[in-house]
C-alpha positions as CSV (number, residue, x, y, z in Angstrom):
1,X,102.6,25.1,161.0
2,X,99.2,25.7,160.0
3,X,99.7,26.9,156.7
4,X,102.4,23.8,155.9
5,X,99.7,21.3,156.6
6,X,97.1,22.6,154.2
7,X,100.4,21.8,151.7
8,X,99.3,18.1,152.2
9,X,96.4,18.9,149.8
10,X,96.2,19.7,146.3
11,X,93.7,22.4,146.8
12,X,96.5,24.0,149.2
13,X,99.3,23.8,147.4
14,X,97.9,24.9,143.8
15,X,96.3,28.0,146.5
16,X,99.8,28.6,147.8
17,X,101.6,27.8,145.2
18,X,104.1,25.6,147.6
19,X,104.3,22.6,148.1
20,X,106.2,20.5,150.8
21,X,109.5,18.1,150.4
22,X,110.3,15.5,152.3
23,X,113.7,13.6,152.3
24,X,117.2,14.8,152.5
25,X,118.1,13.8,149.6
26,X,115.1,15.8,147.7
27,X,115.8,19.3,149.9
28,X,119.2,18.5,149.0
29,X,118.1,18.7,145.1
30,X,116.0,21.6,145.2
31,X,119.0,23.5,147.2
32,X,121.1,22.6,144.2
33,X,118.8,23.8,142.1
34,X,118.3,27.3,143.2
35,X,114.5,26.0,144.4
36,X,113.2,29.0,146.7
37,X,112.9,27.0,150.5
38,X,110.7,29.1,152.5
39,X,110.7,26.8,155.9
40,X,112.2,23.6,157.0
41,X,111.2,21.6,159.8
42,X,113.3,18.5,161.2
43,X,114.7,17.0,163.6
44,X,118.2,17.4,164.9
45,X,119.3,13.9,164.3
46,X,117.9,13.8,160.8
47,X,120.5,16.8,159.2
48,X,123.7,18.1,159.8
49,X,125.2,21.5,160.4
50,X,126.3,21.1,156.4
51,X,122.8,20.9,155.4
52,X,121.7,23.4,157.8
53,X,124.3,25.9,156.7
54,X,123.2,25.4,153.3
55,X,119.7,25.9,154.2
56,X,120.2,28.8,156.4
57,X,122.4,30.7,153.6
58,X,119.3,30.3,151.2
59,X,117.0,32.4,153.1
60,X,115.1,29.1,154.8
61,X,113.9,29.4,158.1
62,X,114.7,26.6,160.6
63,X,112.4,24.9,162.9
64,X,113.4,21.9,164.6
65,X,110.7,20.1,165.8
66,X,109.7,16.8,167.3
67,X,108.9,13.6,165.9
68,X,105.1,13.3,166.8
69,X,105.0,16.9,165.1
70,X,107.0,16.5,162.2
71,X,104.6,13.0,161.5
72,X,101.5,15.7,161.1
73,X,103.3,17.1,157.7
74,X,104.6,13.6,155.9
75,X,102.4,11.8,153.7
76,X,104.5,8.8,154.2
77,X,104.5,5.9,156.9
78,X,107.8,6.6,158.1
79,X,108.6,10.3,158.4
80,X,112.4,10.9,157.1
81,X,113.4,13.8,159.5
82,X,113.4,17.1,157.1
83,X,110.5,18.1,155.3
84,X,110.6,21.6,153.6
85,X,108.0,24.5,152.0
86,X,109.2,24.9,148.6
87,X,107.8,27.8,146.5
88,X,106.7,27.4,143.0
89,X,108.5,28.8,140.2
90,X,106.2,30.8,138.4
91,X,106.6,28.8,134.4
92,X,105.3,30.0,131.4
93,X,105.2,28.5,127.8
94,X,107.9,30.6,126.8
95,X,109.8,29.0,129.0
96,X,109.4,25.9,128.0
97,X,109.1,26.7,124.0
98,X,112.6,29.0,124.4
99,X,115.2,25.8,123.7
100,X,116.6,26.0,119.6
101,X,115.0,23.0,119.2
102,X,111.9,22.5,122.0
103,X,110.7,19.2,122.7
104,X,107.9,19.4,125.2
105,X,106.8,16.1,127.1
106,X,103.0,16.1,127.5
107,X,101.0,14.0,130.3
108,X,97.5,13.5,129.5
109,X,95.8,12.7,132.1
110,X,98.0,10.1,133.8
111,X,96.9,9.2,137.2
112,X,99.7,7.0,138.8
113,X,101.8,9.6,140.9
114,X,104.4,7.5,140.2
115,X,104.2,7.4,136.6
116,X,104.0,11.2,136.6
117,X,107.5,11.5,138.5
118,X,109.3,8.9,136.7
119,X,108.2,10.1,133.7
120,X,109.3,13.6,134.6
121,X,112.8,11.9,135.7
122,X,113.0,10.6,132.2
123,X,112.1,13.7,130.6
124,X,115.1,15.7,132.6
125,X,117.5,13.1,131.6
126,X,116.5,12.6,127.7
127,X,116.7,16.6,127.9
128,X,113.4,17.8,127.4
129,X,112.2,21.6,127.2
130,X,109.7,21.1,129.7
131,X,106.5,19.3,130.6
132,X,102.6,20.2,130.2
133,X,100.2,18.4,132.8
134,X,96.7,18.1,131.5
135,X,93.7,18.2,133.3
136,X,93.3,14.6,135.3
137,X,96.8,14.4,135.7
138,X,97.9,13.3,139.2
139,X,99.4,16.7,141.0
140,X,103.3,16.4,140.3
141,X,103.7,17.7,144.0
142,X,102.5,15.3,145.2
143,X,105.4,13.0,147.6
144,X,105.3,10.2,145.4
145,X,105.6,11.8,142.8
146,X,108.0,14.3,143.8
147,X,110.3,10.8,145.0
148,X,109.7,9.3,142.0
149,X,111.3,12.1,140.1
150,X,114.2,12.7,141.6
151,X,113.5,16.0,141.5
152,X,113.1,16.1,138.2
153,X,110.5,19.5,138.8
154,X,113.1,21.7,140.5
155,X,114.4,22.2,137.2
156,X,112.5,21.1,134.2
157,X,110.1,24.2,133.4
158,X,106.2,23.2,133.6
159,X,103.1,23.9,133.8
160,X,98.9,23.2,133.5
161,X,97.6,23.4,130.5
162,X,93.2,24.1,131.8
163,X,92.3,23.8,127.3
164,X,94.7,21.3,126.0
165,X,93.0,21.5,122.3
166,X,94.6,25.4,123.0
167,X,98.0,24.7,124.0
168,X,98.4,21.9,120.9
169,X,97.6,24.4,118.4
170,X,100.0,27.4,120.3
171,X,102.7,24.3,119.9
172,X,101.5,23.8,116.6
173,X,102.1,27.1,115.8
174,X,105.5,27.6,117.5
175,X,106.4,24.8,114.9
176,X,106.3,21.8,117.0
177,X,105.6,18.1,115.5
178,X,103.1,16.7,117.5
179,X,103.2,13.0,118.4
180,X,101.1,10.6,120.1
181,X,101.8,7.2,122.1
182,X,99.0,4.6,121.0
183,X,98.9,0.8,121.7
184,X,98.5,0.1,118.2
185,X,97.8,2.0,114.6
186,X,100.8,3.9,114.8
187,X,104.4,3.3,113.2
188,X,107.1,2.5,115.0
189,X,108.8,5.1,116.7
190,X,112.0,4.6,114.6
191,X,110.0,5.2,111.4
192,X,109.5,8.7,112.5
193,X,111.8,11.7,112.4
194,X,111.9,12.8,116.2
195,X,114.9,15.4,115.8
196,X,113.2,18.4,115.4
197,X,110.6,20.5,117.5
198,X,108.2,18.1,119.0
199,X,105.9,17.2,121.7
200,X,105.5,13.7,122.9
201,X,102.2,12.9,124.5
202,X,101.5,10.0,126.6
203,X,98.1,9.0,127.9
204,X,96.3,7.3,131.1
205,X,97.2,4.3,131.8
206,X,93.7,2.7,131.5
207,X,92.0,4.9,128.4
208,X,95.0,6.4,126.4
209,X,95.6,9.7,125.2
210,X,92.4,11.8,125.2
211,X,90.3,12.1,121.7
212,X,91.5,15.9,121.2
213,X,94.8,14.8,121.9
214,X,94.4,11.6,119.0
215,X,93.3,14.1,117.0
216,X,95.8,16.7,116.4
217,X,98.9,14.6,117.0
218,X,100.2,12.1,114.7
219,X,100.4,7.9,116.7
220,X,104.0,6.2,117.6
221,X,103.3,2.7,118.6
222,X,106.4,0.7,120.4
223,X,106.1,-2.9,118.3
224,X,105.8,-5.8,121.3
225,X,107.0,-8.7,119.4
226,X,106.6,-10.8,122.3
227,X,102.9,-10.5,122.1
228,X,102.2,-8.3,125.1
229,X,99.2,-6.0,124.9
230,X,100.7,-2.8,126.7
231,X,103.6,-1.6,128.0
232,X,103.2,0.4,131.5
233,X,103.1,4.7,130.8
234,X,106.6,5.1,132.2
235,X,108.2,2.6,130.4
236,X,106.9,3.4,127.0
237,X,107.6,7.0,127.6
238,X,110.9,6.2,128.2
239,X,111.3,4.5,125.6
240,X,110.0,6.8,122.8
241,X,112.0,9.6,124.8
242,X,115.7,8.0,124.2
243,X,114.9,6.8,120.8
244,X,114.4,10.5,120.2
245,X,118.1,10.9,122.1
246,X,119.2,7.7,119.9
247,X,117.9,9.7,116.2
248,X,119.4,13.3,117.7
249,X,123.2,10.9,118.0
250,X,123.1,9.7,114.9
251,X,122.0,13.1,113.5
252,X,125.1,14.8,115.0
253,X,127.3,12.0,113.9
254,X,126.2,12.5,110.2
255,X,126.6,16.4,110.4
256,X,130.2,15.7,111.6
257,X,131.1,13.1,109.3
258,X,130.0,15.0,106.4
């Protein structure tokens, strides 16, 4: 029980490289996708002996528990019942470069663990190769942000990138078009050719992309006719994610007409 608790800090999970899930419905998701569950600790009216069947043929080891225990491992204000020890999948940039055609989402010091897990969310569904997390990033294991994914890290590969001037010019290299969100100075994303081997990088929400960042990657800037200054992180990544799934459609729909 100890060793779960220290889980509740970032220190102890990048140490144990573990983290802890809370929520059916996110045990649920890392069981479908082959996530390694090491413990799960509940309580009998919060599962079912489907769930715990599931859980017991994975090699997870059950613990029920009681209420005023299971309170000591959620970071929320009303424990859901289940929280499990999930072991990290040990990523590397080959994993996330080995796609025909890699596009690499790349957070940049983003803060909002909410931000971080919805834009992980939109990067499983718009099909990204994977995700780089640069230093001041919030921790992606974090509960929020693991909610506001949707589990999103169970199966899009990622990983920390310590040097992120190092890790552009290794995506350079592997042939990747780098692109950067900016509030302004940049053509619109549909003036640019996001087919091919990219990375997308979004900044914090209060400064922007970081100058190295600026630097080596080229600006997309989402036009606000309306006359608003910003759009949130999540929603502009979203955004310049499916316009890249819109460009990729119409690509396929020339090759076939052709």
């Amino acid at each position: 029980m100890r060793a779960a608790r220290a889980l509740l800090t970032p220190h102890g999970r990048r140490k144990a490289r573990a983290s802890l899930v809370e929520g059916r419905r996110l045990v649920e998701e890392a069981l479908r996708q082959g996530a390694v569950l090491e413990r799960c600790f509940y309580r009998d009216e919060a599962v079912d002996a489907t769930l715990l069947r599931a859980l017991k043929q994975a090699g997870c080891q059950l613990h029920p528990v009681a209420h005023r225990v299971l309170r000591t491992l959620s970071e929320t204000a009303t424990p859901q019942g289940v929280v499990a020890v999930v072991r990290r999948r040990p990523w590397s940039l080959e994993s996330l470069l080995e796609a025909p055609e890699p596009f690499v989402l790349v957070l940049d010091g983003i803060q909002e663990p909410g931000n971080v897990g919805t834009l992980l969310r939109a990067g499983w569904a718009s099909a990204v190769s994977g995700a780089v997390f640069f230093p001041g990033t919030a921790d992606p294991y974090q509960t929020k942000a693991l909610r506001a994914s949707a589990g999103a890290l169970f199966r899009l590969p990622h990983l920390w990138a310590p040097e992120p001037e190092a890790l552009l010019q290794t995506l350079q290299g592997a042939g990747l078009s780098l692109w950067v969100a900016e509030a302004a100075q940049g053509p619109s994303p549909d003036q640019a050719d996001l087919t091919g081997p990219g990375a997308l990088i979004l900044g914090s929400e209060a400064r922007g992309a970081s100058p190295v960042s600026r630097r080596m990657a080229r600006p997309l800037t989402i036009p606000m006719p309306g006359g608003a200054e910003s759009l949130n992180v999540a929603m502009a990544g979203a955004i310049l994610l499916y316009e890249r799934v819109r460009q990729q459609g119409r690509r396929r729909g020339a090759t076939s007409g052709s």
